[in-house]
N, C-alpha and C positions, 0 to 999 in steps of 0.2 A: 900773728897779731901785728907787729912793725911793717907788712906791709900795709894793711888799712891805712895805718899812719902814715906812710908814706902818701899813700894812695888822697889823704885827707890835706897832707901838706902840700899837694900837687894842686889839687883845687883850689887851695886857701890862693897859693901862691897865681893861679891864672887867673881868680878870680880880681885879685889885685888886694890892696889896702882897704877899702870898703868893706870888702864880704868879711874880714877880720871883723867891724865893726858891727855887722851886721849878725852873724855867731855869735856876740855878746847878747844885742836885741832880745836876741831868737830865745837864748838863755834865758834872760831876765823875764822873758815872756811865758817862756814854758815851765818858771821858777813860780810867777805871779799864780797862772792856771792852776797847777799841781798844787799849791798853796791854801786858793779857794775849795778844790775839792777836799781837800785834807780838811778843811773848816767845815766844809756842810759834813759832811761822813761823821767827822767825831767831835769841833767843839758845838756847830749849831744846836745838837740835840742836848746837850748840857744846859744851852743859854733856854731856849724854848723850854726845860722842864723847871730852871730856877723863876721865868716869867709866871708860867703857871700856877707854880708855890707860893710865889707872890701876890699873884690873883687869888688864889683859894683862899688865903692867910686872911684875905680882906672878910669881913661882915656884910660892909653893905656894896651893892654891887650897882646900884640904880642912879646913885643921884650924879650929882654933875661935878662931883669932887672926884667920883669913882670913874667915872667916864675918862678923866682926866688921867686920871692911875690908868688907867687901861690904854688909851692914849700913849703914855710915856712909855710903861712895857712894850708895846708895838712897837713903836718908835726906836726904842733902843735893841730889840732884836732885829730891824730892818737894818738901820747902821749895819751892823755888825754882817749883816750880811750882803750890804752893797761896800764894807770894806774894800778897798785898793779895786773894783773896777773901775772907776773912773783911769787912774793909771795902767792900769789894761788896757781899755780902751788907746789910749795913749802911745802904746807899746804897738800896738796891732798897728795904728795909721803912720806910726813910724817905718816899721820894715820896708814897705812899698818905695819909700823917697829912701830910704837907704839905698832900694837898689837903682832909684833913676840917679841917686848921684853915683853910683857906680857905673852907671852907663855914660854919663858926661865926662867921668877922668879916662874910663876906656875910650871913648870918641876924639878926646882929647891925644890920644896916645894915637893913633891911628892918624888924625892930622899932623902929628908931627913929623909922623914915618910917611906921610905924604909928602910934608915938606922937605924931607931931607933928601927922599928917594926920588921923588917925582912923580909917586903916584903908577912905579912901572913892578913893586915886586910886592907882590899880595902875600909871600909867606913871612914878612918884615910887618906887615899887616896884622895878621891872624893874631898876633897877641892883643892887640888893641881892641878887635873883636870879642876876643874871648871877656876881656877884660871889661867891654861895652855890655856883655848877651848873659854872662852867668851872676850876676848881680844883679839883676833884674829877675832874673827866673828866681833865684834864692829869694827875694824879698821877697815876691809873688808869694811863694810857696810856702814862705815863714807867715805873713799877713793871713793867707788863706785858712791853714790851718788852726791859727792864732782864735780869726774870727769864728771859727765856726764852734770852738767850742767856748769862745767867751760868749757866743750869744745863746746857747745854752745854759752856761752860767746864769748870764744874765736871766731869762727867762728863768730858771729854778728859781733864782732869787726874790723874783715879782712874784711865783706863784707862793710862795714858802711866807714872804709876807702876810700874803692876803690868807695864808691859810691862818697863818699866826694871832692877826688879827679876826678870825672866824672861831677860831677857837677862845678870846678871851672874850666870852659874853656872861651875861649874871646864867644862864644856864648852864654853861660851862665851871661854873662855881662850884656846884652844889654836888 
């Protein structure tokens, strides 16, 4: 096990100071995701059976006061279910400029060792590289993965509404 660790300090440290910050991102993103599914799995069916109770509980199911109830229950299970995407979203279009600023401090590092060296010893180089190339690949990779399952989220969430709302009709009452 202490090797991985090493093995994980080795990258943090070629990747530079960014990819540090950019493993937090990653965190906070894959904290946000796991968080939403842990809400559809086991509170959303909680909230969808107290909306329900609530609609049943009701008498009249037609008029335009009732419509209004019906309305709001929707509405307040929708909330709850586009909870913190928007900051997901938020989290995802981060990582990527995470890693292009990691690619500007390594580019940065690589002109210096130009100016010092002359631009004559490439292995004086290769850190500034590395420091330019894996910080970018990290974002990429953090973003990609990020997106593809927030936009599943996302999409459960639209459909989960609309079933919610399909389900609170005066037939659904009875």
């Amino acid at each position: 096990m202490p090797e991985a660790f090493l093995r994980i300090r080795d990258f943090l440290e070629a990747g530079g100071g960014v990819l540090v910050v950019l493993a937090i991102a990653t965190a906070v993103l894959w904290t946000l995701l796991i968080e939403r599914l842990w809400y559809y799995r086991f509170g959303h069916p909680v909230e969808v059976k107290h909306a329900l109770e609530a609609w049943s509980r009701r008498r009249d199911h037609t008029s335009w006061s009732a419509n209004q109830v019906r309305r709001l229950l929707v509405s307040e299970v929708k909330l709850k279910l586009d909870d913190s995407l928007v900051f997901l979203k938020a989290v995802v279009a981060v990582c990527p400029l995470l890693g292009l600023l990691g690619t500007v401090t390594g580019m940065i590092e690589v002109f210096e060792v130009m100016a010092i060296t002359g631009g004559v010893n490439p292995r004086a180089m290769a850190a500034g590289v590395a420091k330019a190339t894996i910080p970018t690949m990290a974002g990429m990779v953090a973003a990609l993965s990020g997106l593809v399952v927030s936009a599943r989220i996302e999409r459960f969430a639209q459909a989960e509404g609309e079933r919610m709302a399909d389900r609170l009709t005066p037939e659904a009452a009875g």
